[in-house]
N, C-alpha and C positions, 0 to 999 in steps of 0.2 A: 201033678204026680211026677211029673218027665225033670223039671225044674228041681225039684227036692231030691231025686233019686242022684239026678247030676252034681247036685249042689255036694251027696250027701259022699259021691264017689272022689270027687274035689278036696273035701276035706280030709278024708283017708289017705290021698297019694300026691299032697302035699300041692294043688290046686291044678293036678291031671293035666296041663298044657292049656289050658284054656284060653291063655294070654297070646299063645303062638299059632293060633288056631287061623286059618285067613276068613270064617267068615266068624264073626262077632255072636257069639248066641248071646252076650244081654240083648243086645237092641233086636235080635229076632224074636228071642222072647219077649220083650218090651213093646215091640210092635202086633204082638198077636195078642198080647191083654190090653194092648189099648183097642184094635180093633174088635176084642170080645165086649169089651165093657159099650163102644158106640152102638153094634148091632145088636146088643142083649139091651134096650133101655127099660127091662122089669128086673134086671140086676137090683137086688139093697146095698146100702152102702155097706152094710156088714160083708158082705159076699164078695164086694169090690177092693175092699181094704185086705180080705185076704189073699184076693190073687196079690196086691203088692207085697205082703209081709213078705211072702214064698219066694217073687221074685227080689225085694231087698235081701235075703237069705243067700237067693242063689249069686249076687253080686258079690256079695261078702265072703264067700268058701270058693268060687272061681275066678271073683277078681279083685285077691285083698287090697292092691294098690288101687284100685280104683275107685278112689273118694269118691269122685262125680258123679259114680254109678248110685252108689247110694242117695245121695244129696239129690238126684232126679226124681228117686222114687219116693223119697219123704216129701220132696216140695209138690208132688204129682197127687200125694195124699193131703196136702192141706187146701189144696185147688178142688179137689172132687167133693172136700169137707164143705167147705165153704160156698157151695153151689145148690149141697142138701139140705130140705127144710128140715126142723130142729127136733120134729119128732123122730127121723131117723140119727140125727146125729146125738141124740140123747138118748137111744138107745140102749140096754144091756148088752146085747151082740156087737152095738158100734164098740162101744163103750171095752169091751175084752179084745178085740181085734187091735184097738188104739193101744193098748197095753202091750200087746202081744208085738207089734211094729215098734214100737219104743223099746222092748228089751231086747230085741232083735240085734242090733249092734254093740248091745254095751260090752258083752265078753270078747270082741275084738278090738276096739275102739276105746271103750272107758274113755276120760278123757276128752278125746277127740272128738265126742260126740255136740259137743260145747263147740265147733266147730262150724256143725251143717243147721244154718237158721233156722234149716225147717224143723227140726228135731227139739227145740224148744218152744216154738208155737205149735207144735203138737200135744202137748203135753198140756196144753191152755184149753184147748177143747175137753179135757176129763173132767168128770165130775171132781169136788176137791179132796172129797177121803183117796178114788183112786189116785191122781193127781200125786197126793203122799204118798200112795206105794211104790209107785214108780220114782218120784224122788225117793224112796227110801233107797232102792234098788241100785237109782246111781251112784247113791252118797256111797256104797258096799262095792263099787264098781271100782268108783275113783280113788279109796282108799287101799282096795287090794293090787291094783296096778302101781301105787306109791307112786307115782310120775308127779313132779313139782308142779305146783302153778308159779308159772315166771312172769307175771306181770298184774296191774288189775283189772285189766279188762278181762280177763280168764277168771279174776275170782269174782267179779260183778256176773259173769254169765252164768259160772256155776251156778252162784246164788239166788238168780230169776229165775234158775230152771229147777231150785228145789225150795220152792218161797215155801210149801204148805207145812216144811219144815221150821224154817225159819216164823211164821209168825199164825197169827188164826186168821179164821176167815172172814173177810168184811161179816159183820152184824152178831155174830158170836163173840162170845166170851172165853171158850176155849179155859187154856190151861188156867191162865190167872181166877178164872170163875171157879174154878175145881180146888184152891189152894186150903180150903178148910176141909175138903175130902180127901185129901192127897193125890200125887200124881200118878197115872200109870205106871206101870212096868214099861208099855213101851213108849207112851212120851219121853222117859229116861233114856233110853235106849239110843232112841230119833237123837236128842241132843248130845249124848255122848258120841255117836254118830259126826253128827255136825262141826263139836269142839275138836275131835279130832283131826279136820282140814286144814287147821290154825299152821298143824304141825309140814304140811305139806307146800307151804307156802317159802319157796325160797326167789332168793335174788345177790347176789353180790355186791350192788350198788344200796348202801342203807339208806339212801335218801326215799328211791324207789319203794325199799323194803316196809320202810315207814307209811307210804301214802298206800299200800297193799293192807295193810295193817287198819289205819284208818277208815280204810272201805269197809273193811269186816266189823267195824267195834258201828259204824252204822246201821250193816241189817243187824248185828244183833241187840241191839238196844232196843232197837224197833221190835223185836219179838216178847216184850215183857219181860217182867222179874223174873218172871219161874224158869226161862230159858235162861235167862243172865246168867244165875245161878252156877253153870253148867257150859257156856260157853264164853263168857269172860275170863273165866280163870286163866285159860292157858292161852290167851290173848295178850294176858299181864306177863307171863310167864316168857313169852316169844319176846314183848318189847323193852323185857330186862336184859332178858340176850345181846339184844338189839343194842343196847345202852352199852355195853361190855364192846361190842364193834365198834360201836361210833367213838367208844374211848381210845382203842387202837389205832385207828386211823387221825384223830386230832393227835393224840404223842407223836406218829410218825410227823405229822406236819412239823409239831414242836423242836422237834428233834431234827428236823432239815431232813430226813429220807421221803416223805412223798412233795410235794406241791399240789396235791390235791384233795384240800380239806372239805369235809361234810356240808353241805349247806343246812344241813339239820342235825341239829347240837347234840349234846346228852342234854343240856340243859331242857332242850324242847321234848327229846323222848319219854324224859321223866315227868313233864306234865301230863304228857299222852297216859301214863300207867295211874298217874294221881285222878284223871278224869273217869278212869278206867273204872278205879275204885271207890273213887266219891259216887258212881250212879249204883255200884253194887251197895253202898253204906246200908241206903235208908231200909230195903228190905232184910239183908243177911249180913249185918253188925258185925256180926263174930268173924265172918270169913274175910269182910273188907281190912278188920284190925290184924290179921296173920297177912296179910296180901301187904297192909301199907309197913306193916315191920319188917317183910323179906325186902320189901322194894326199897326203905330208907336205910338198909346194911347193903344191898349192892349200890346203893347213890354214894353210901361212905366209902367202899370197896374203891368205887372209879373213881374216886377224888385222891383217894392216899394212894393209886395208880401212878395217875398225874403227878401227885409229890413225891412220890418215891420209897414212901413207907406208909407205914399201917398206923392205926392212932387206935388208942384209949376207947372210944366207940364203937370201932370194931370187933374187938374182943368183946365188949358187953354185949353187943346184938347177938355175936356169936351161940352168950351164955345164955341171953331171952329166948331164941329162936329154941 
């Protein structure tokens, strides 16, 4: 109660001095729920997990800079998990607590939270429907904060920390099994959710941009057609953009303004989009033929770039499209 009241006065007046305080209250709070948790040993781990959420709370509204604070009490929570037999860790009460510590930082953090190890092997101890809700929760975290992912190691994390989105669950059939019954509302949802990261993925170097690119057309391939669907689209979309950069930077070569051309061509981008849509063909026909005619009018686009003028083909596509 002391922890939340402070945590909750912190957040009011803008984190109250807390940081200029001479004696430290995380680590006196941190050391009084560690020494509760050793002298209580009929503590559950439900009961244990909630003195951390409160004190991760109160880390976060008194000491927004201090990542480590958090990061202690999440890797404190995977260490007390992994010490419990399985009937409490599979628990409903473990089970809401583990949720409750996971949402815990994402409206500060978002993001960031792809950051503290321990915060994605938390997330592995849920059962896999909640496991989803909480990925769904980030996926709603990390798009409202709009913050880029600038590299692929940042978008391989994201995407381990919300797999139950990205694919089903070993020995299930999941979505592809449901496709003569149709899909959810919120399967739809989850994937429209998920395509929209595509869009949050920058870089300045297109080489780079490319292999971020390539990461992503892997989970989601791995997720079956019925996700394909729905997150290939604007995958194809991003590496025509792409294709448009890369053609800018080889004319400036051409042209003698940079000396530092692409190591990955348009020539190579454009296969990237052709693979893209040759694995959408065999299920949704229709949409790979709109996809491979917008993509063969910006390949003619960037070549009468390079020449200088517009050709005969491009005005037709114009008139097909």
């Amino acid at each position: 109660t002391m922890m939340t009241r402070l945590a909750n006065h912190a957040a009011e007046n803008g984190n109250g001095g807390f940081a200029n305080l001479e004696v430290n209250a995380f680590k006196t709070f941190n050391d009084c729920v560690t020494t509760l948790i050793e002298d209580r040993a009929n503590m559950t781990l439900a009961e244990i997990l909630k003195l951390q959420t409160v004190l991760t709370n109160f880390a976060l509204k008194c000491y927004p800079t201090r990542f480590d604070y958090v990061t202690h009490t999440l890797g404190t929570c995977c260490a007390l998990i992994e010490k419990m037999d399985s009937e409490q860790t599979s628990s409903s009460e473990t089970t809401e607590q583990i949720e409750m510590l996971l949402s815990a930082p994402l409206s500060t953090l978002a993001l960031r939270v792809l950051e503290i190890a321990p915060y994605a092997k938390l997330m592995t101890y849920l059962p896999w429907n909640n496991w989803r809700q909480v990925a769904n929760n980030l996926m709603k975290s990390v798009l409202s904060s709009r913050k880029p992912l600038m590299d692929a190691e940042q978008v391989e994390q994201l995407f381990n920390a919300i797999t139950p989105l990205l694919r089903d669950k070993e020995g299930e059939s999941g979505a592809d099994g449901e496709e003569s019954q149709g899909l959810s509302n919120e399967f739809k949802e989850e994937q429209l959710l998920v395509s929209r990261v595509v869009h949050l993925i920058k870089n300045e170097d297109t080489d780079a941009l490319l292999v971020m690119y390539v990461s992503c057309r892997t989970f989601f391939t791995n997720g079956g057609s019925q996700r394909m669907q729905y997150t290939l689209v604007p995958l194809v979309f991003a590496a025509l953009s792409l294709a448009r950069r890369v053609v800018a930077r080889e004319q400036a070569v051409a042209a003698g303004e940079s000396d530092s051309p692409p190591r990955v061509s348009t020539r190579k981008v454009f296969q990237f989009v052709l693979e893209i849509i040759t694995a959408l063909a065999t299920s949704f026909p229709d949409l790979a033929y709109n996809l491979f005619l917008t993509a063969v009018h910006v390949r003619c686009l960037c070549q009468c770039v390079l020449f200088g003028r517009y050709c005969f083909m491009c005005f037709m596509l114009v008139f097909i499209l």
